[in-house]
Backbone and ligand atoms as CSV (ligand in chain L), in Angstrom:
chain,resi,resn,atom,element,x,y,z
A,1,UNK,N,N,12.675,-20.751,-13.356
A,1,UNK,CA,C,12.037,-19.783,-12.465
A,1,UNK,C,C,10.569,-19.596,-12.841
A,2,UNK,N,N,9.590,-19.470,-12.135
A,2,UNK,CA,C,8.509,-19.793,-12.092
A,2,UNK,C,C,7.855,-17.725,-11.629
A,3,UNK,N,N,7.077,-17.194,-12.299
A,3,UNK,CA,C,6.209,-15.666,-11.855
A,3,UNK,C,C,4.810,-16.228,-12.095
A,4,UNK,N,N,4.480,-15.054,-11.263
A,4,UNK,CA,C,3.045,-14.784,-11.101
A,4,UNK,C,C,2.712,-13.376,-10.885
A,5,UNK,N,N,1.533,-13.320,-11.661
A,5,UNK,CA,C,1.041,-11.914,-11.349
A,5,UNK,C,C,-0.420,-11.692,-11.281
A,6,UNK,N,N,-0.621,-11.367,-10.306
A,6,UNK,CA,C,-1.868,-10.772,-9.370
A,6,UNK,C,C,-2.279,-9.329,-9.219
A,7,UNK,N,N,-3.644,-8.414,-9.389
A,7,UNK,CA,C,-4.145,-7.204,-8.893
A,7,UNK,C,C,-4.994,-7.419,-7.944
A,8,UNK,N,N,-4.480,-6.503,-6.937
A,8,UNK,CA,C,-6.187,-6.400,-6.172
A,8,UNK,C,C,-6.680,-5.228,-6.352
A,9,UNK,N,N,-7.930,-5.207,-5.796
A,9,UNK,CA,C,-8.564,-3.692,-6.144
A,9,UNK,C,C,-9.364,-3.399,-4.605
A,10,UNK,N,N,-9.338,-1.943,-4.819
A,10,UNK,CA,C,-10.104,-1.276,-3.358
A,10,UNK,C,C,-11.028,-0.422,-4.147
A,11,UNK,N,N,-12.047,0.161,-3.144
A,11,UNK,CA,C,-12.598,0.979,-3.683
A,11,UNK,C,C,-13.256,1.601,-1.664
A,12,UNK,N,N,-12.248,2.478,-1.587
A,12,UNK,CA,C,-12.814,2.468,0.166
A,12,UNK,C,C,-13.937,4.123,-0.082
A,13,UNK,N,N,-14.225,3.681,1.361
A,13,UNK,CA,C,-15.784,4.610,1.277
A,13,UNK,C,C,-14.836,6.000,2.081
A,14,UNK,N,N,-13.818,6.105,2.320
A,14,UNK,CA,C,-13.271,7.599,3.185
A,14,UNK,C,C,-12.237,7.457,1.916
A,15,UNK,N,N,-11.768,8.985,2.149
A,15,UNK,CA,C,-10.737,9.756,1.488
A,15,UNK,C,C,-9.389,9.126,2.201
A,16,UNK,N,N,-8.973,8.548,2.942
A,16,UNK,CA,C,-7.821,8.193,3.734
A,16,UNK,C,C,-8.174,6.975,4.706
A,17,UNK,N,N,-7.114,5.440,3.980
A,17,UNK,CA,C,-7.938,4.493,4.393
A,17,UNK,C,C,-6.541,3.611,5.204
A,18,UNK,N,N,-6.312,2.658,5.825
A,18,UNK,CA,C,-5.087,2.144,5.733
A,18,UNK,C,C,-5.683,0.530,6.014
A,19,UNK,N,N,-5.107,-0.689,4.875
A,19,UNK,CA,C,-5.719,-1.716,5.205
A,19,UNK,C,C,-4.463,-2.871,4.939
A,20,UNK,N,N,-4.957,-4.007,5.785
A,20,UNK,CA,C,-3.804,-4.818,5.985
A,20,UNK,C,C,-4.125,-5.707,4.991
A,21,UNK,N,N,-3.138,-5.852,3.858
A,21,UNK,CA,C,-3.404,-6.800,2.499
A,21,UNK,C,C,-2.224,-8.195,3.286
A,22,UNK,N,N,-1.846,-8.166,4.552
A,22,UNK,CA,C,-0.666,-9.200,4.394
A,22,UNK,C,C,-1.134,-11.155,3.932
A,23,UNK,N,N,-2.640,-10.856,4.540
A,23,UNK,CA,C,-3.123,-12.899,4.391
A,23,UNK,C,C,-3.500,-12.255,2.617
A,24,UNK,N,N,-3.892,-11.412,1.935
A,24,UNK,CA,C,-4.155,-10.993,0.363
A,24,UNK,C,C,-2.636,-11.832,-0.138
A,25,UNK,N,N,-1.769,-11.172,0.157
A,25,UNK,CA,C,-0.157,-11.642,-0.347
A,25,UNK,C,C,-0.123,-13.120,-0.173
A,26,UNK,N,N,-0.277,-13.548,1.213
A,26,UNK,CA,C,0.400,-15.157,1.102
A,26,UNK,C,C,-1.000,-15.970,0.568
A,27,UNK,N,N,-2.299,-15.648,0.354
A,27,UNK,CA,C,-2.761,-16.293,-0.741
A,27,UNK,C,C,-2.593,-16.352,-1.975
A,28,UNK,N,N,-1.963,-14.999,-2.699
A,28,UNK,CA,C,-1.510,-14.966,-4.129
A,28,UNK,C,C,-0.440,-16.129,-3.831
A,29,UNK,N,N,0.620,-15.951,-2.857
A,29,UNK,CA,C,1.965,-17.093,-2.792
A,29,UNK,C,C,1.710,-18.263,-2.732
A,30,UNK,N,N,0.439,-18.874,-2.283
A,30,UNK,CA,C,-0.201,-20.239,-1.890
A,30,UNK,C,C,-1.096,-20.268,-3.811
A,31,UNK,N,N,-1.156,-19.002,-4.016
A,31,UNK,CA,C,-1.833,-19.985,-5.686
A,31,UNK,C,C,-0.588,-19.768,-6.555
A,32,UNK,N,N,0.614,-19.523,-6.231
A,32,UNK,CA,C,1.903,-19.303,-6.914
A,32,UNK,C,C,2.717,-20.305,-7.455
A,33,UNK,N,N,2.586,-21.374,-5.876
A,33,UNK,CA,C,2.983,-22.731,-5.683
A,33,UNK,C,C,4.367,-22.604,-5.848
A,34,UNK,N,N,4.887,-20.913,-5.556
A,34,UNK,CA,C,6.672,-20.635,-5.628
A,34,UNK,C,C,6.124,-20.896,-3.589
A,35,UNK,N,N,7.749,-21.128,-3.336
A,35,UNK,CA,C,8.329,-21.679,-1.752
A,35,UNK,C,C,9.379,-20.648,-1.885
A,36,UNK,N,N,9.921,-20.361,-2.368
A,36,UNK,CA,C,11.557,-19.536,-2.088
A,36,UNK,C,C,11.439,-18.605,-3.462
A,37,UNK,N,N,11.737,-17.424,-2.749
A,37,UNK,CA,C,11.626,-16.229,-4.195
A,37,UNK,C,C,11.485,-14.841,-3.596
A,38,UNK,N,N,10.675,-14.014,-4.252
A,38,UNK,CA,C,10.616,-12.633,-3.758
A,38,UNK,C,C,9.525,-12.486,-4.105
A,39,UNK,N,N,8.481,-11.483,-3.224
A,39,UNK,CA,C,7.223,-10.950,-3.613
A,39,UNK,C,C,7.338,-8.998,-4.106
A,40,UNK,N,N,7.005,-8.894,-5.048
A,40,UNK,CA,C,6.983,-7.167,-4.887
A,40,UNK,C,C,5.389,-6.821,-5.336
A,41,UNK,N,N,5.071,-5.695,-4.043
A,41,UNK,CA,C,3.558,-5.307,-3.905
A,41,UNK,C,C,3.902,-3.895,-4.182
A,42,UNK,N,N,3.438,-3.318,-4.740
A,42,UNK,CA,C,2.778,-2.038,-5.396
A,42,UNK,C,C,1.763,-1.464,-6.171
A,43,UNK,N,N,1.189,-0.081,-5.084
A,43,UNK,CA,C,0.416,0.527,-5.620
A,43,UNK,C,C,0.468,1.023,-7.081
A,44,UNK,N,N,-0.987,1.050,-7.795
A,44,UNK,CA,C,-0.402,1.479,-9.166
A,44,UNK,C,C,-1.144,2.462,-9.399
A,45,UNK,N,N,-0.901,3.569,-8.521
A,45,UNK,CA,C,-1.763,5.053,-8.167
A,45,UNK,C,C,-1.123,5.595,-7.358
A,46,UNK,N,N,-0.797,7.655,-8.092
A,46,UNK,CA,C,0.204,7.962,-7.719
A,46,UNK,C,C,-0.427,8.810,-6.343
A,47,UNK,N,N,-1.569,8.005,-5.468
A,47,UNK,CA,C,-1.985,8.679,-4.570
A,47,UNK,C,C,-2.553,8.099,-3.494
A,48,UNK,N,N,-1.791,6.550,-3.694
A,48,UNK,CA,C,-1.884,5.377,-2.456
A,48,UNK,C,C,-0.328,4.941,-2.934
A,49,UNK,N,N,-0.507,4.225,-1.270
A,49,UNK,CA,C,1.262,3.467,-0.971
A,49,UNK,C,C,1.276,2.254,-0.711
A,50,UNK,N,N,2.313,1.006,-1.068
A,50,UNK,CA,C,1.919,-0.045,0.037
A,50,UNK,C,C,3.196,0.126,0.903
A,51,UNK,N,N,3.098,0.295,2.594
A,51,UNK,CA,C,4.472,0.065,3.178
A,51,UNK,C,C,4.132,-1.387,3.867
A,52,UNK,N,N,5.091,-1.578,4.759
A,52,UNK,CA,C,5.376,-2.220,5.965
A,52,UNK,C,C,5.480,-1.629,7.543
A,53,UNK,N,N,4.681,-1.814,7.771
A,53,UNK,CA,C,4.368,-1.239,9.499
A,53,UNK,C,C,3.848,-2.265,10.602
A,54,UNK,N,N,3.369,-1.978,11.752
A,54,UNK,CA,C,2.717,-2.307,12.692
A,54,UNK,C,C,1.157,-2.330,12.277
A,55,UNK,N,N,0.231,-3.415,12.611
A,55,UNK,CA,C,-0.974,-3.576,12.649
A,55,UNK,C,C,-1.268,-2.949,13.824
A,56,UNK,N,N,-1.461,-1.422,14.491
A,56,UNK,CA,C,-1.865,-1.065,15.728
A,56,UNK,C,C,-2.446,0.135,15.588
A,57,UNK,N,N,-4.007,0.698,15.936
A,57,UNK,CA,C,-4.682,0.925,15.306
A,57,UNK,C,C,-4.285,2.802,15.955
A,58,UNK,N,N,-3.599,2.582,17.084
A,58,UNK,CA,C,-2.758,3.762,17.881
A,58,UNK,C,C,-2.072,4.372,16.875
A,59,UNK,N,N,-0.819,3.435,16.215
A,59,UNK,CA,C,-0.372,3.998,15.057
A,59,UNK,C,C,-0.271,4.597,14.023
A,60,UNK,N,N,-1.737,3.611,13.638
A,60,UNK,CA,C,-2.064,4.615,12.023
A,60,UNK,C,C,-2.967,5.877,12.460
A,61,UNK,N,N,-3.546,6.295,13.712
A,61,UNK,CA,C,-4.248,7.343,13.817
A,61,UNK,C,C,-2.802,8.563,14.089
A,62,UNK,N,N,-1.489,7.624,14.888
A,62,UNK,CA,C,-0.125,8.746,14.593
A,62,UNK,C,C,-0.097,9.325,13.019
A,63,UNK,N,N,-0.018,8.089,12.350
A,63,UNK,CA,C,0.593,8.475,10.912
A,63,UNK,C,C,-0.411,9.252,10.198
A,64,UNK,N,N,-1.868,9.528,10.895
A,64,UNK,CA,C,-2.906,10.095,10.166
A,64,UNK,C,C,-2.674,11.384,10.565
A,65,UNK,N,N,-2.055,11.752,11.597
A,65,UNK,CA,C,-1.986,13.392,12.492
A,65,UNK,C,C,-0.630,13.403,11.663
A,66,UNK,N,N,0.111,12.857,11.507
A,66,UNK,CA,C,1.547,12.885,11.062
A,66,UNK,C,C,1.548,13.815,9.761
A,67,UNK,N,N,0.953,12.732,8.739
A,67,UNK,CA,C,0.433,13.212,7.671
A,67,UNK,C,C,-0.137,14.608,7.545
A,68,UNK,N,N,-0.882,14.615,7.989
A,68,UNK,CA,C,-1.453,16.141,7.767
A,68,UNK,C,C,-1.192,16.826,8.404
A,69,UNK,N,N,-0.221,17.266,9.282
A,69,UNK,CA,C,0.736,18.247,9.726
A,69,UNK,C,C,1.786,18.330,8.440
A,70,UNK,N,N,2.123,17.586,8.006
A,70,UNK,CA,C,3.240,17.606,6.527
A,70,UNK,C,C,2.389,17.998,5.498
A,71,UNK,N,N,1.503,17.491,5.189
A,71,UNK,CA,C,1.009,17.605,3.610
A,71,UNK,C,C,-0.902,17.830,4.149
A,72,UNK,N,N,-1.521,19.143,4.513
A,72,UNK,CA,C,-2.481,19.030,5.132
A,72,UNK,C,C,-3.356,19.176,3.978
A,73,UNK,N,N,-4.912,17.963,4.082
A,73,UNK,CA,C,-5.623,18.067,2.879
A,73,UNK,C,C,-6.178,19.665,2.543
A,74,UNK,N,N,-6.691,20.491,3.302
A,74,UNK,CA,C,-7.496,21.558,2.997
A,74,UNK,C,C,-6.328,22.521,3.825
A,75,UNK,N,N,-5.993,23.688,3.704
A,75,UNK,CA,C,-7.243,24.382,2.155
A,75,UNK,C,C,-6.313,24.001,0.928
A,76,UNK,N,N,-7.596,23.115,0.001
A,76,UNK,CA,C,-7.049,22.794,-1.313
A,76,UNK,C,C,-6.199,24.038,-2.069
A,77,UNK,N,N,-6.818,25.056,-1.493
A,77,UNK,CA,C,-6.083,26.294,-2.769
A,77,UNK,C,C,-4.222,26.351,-2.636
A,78,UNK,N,N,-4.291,25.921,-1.156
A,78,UNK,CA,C,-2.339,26.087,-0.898
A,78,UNK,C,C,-1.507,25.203,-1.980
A,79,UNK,N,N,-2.256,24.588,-2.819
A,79,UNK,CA,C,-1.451,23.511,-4.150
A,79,UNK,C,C,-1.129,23.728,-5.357
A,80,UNK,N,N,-0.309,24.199,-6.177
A,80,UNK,CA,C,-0.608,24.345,-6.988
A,80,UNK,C,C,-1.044,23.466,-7.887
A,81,UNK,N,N,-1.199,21.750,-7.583
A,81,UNK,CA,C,-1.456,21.307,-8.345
A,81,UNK,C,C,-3.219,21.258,-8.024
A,82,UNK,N,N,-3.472,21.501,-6.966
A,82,UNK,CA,C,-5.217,21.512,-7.408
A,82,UNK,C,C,-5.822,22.761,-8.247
A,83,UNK,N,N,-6.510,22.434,-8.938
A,83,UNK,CA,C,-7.190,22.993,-9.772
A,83,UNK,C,C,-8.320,22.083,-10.535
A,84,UNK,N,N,-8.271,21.281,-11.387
A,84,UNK,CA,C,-9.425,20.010,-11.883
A,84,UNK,C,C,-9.446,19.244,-10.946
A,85,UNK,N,N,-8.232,18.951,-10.246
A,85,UNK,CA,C,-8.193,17.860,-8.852
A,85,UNK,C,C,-8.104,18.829,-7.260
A,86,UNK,N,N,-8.381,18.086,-6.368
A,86,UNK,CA,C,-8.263,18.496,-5.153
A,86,UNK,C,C,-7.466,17.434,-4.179
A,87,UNK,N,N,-6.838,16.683,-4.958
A,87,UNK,CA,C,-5.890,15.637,-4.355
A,87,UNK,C,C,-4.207,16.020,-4.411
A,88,UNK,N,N,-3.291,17.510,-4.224
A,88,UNK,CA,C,-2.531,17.346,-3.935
A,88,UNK,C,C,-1.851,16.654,-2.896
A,89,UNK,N,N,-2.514,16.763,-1.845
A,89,UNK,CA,C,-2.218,16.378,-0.413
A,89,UNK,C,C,-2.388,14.922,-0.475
A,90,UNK,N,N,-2.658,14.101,-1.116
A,90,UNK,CA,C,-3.023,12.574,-1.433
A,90,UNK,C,C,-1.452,12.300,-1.997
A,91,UNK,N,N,-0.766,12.984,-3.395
A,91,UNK,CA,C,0.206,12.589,-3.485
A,91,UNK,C,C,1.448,13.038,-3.041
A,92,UNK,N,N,1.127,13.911,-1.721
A,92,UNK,CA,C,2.845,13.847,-0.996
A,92,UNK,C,C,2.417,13.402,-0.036
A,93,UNK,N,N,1.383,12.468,0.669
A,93,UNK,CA,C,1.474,11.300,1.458
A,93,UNK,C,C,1.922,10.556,1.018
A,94,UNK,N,N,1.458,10.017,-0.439
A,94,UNK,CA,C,2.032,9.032,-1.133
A,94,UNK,C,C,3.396,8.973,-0.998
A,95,UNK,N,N,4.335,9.516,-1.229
A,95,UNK,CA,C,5.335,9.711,-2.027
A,95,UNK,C,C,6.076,9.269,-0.570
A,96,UNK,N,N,5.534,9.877,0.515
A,96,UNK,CA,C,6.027,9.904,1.997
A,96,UNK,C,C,6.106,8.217,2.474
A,97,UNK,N,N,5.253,7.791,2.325
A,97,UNK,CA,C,4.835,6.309,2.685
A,97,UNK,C,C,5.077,5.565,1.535
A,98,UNK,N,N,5.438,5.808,0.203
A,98,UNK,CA,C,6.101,4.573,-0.057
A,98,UNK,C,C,5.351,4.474,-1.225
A,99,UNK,N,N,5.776,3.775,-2.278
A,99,UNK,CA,C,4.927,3.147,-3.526
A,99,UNK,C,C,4.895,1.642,-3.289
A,100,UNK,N,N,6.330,0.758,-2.927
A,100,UNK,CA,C,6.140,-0.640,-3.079
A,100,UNK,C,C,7.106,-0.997,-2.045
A,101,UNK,N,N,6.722,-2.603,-1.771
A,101,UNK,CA,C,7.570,-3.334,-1.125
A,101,UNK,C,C,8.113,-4.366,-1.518
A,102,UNK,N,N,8.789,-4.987,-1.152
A,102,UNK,CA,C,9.906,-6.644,-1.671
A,102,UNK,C,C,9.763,-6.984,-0.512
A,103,UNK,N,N,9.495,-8.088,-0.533
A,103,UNK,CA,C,9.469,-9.471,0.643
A,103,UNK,C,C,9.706,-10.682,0.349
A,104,UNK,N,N,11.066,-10.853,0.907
A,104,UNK,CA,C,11.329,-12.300,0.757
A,104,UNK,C,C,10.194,-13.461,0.905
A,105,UNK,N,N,10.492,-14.500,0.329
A,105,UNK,CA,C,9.324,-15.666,0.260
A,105,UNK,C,C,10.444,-16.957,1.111
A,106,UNK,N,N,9.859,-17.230,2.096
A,106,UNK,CA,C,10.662,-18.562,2.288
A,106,UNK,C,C,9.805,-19.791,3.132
A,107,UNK,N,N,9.949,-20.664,2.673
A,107,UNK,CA,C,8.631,-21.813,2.384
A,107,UNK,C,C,7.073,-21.992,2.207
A,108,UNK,N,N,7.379,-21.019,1.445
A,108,UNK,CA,C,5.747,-20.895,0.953
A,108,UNK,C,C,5.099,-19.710,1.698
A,109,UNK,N,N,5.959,-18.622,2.491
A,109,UNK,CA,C,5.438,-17.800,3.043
A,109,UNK,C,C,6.216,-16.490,3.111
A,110,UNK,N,N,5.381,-15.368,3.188
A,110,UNK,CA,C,6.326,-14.229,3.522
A,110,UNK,C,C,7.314,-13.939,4.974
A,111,UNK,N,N,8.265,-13.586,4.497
A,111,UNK,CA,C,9.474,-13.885,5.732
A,111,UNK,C,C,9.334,-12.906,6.228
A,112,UNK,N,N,8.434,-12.294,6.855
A,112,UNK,CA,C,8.859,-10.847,7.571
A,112,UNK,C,C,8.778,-11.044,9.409
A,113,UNK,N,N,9.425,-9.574,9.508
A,113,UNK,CA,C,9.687,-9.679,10.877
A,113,UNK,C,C,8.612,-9.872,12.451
A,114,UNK,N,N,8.914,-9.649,13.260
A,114,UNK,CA,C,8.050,-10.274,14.613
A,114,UNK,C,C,6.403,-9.684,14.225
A,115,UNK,N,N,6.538,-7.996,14.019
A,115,UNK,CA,C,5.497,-7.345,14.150
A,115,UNK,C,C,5.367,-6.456,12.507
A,116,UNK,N,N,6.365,-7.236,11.867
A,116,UNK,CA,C,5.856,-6.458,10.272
A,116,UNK,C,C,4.078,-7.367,10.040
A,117,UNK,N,N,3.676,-6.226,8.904
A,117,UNK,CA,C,2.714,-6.406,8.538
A,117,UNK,C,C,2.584,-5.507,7.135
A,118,UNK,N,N,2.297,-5.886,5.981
A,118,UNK,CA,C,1.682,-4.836,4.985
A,118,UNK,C,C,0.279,-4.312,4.772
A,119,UNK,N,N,0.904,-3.026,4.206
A,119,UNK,CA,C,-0.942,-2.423,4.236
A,119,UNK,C,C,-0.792,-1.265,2.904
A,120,UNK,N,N,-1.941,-1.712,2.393
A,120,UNK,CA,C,-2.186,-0.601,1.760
A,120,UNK,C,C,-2.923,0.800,2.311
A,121,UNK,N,N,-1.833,1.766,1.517
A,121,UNK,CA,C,-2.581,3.597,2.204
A,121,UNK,C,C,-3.222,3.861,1.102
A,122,UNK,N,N,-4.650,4.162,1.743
A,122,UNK,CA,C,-4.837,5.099,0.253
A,122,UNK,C,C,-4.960,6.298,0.730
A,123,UNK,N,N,-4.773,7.419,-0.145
A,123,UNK,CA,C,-4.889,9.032,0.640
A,123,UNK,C,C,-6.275,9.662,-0.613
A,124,UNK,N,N,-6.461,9.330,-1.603
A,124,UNK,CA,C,-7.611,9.436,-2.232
A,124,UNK,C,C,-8.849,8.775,-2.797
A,125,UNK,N,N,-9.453,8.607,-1.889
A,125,UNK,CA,C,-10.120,6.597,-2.007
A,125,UNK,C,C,-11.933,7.408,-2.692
A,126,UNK,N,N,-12.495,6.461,-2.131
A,126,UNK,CA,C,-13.767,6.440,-3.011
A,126,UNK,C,C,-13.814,6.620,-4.536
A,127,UNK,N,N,-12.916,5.628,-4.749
A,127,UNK,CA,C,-12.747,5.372,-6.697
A,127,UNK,C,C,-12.179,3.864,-6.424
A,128,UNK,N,N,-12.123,3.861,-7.404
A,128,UNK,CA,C,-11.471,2.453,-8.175
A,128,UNK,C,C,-10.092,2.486,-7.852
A,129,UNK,N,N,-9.311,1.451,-7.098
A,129,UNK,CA,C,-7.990,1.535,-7.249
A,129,UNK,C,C,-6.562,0.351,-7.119
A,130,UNK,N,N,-5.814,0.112,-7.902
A,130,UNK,CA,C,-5.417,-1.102,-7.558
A,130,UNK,C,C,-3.969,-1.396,-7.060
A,131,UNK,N,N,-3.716,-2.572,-6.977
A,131,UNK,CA,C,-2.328,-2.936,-6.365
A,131,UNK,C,C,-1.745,-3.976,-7.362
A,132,UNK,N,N,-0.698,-3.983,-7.658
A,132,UNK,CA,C,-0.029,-4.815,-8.368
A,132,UNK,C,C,0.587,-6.010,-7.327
A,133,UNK,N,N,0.652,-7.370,-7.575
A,133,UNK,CA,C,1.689,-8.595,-6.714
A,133,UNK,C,C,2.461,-8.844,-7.812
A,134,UNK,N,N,3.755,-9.132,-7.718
A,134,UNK,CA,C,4.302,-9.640,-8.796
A,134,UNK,C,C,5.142,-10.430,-8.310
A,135,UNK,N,N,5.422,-12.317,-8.031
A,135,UNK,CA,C,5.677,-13.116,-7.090
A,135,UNK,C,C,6.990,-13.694,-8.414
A,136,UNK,N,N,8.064,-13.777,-7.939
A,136,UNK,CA,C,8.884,-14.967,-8.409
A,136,UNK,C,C,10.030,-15.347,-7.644
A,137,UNK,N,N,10.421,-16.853,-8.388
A,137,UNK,CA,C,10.938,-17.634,-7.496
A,137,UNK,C,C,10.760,-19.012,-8.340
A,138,UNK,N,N,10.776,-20.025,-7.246
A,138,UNK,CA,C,11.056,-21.397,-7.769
A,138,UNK,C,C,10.390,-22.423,-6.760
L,1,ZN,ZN,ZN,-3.605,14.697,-8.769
């Protein structure tokens, strides 16, 4: 059995970003030189997600109203965890949307469905932040 392991990094210019890493993935799988296996993508920040959704730009402005009807950023004071931080509301999006995904690999590519797509969320951006790939297989 043959692994690989890959980071990417973001560093987005808004507080709440959503971006499609899916051609990021099948280039890590194309320098993997695995054909059949499993990919697992995860954020490694407890205040971005990676899911699986629709690339439709209708959507993520749903999941952006969605979001903050559930977990609304301001007023920071409703948190108890803000106080040095002002990112509560960053990690119960998180938590909502997901930390990681598994995706089958089958011939050299990710097997997903008609209109899947992955993306990374970030809900506290303008910093440094990364994603873990961790590819195996054969
Ligand atoms: Zn925090």
């Amino acid at each position: 059995m043959k692994s690989y392991r890959k980071e990417l990094y973001f560093n987005t210019n808004s507080r709440r970003a959503f971006i499609n890493i899916t051609p990021e993935l099948n280039e890590a799988i194309q320098a993997s030189g695995i054909r059949e296996g499993l990919l697992l993508c995860n954020a490694m920040h407890i205040t971005a997600s990676v899911f699986i959704n629709d690339d439709e730009s209708g959507l993520h402005h749903d999941f952006e109203v969605w979001l903050e009807k559930l977990a609304p950023e301001k007023p920071y004071s409703q948190y108890n965890h803000n106080g040095y931080e002002d990112n509560a509301d960053a990690h119960l999006k998180r938590q909502i949307m997901g930390r990681e995904v598994t995706v089958a690999i089958t011939n050299g590519r990710l097997d997903l469905g008609p209109w899947e797509q992955v993306f990374y969320g970030e809900f506290d951006g303008k910093r440094n932040k990364r994603v873990l790939i961790k590819i195996i297989g054969e």
